[in-house]
C-alpha positions as CSV (number, residue, x, y, z in Angstrom):
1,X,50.5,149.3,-70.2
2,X,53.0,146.8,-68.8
3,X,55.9,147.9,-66.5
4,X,59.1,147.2,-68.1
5,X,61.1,144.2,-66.6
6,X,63.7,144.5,-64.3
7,X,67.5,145.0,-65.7
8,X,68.3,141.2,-66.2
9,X,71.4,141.2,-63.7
10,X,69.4,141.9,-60.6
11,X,71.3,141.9,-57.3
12,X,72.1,137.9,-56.5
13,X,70.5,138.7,-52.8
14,X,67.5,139.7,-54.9
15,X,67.6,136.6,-57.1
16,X,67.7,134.3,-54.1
17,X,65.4,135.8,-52.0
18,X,62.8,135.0,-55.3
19,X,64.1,131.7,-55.9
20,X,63.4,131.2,-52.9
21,X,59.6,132.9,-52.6
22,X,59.2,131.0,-56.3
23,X,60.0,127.4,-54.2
24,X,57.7,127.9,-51.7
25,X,55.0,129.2,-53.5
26,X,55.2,126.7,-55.9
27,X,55.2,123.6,-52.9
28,X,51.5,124.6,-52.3
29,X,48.4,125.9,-53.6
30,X,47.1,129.2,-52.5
31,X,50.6,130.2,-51.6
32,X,50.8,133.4,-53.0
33,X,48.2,134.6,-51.8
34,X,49.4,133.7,-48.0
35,X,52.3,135.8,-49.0
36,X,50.6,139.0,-50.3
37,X,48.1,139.1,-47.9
38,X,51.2,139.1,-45.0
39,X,52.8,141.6,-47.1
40,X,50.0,143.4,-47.6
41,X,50.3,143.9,-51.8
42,X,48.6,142.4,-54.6
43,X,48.8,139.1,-55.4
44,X,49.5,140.6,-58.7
45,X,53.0,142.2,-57.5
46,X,53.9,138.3,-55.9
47,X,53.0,136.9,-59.3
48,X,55.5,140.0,-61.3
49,X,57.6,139.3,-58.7
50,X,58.1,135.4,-59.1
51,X,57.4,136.2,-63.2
52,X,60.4,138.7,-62.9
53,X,58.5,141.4,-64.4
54,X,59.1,143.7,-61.1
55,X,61.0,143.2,-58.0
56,X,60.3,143.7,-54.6
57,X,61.0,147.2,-52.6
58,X,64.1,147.0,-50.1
59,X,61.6,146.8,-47.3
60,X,59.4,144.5,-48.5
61,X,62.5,142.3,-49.8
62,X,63.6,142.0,-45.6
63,X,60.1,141.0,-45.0
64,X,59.6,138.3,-47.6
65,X,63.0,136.6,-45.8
66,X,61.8,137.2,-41.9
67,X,58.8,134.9,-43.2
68,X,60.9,132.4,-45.8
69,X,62.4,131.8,-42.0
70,X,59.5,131.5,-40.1
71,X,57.9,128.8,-42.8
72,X,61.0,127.0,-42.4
73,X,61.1,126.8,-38.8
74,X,57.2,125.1,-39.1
């Protein structure tokens, strides 16, 4: 059974932060995978993430910009 999605006005920090992920991801192959594996979830929660099926936890939202940053600093 399928989660249901998100309420469609997520919070615009959300929405960026995913946009974001969504760009990155989408620059290279394999990319979500990096992610997940440094997040340490299922590929399968990036892919609902980026799909916006689910969102991320609070936590897991802070982490997903400390690494956004790091990638942009390389």
């Amino acid at each position: 059974m399928r989660r249901p999605k998100p309420p469609t006005k997520s919070h615009p920090e959300i929405e960026k932060t995913i946009a974001e992920l969504k760009a990155w991801c989408d620059a290279g192959r394999g990319r979500q995978t990096e992610i997940a594996m440094f997040l340490d979830v299922s590929r399968q929660s990036v892919n609902d993430w980026l799909n916006r099926d689910a969102n991320p936890m609070a936590n897991t939202l802070f982490e997903i910009r400390d690494f956004l940053k790091e990638q942009r600093k390389k």
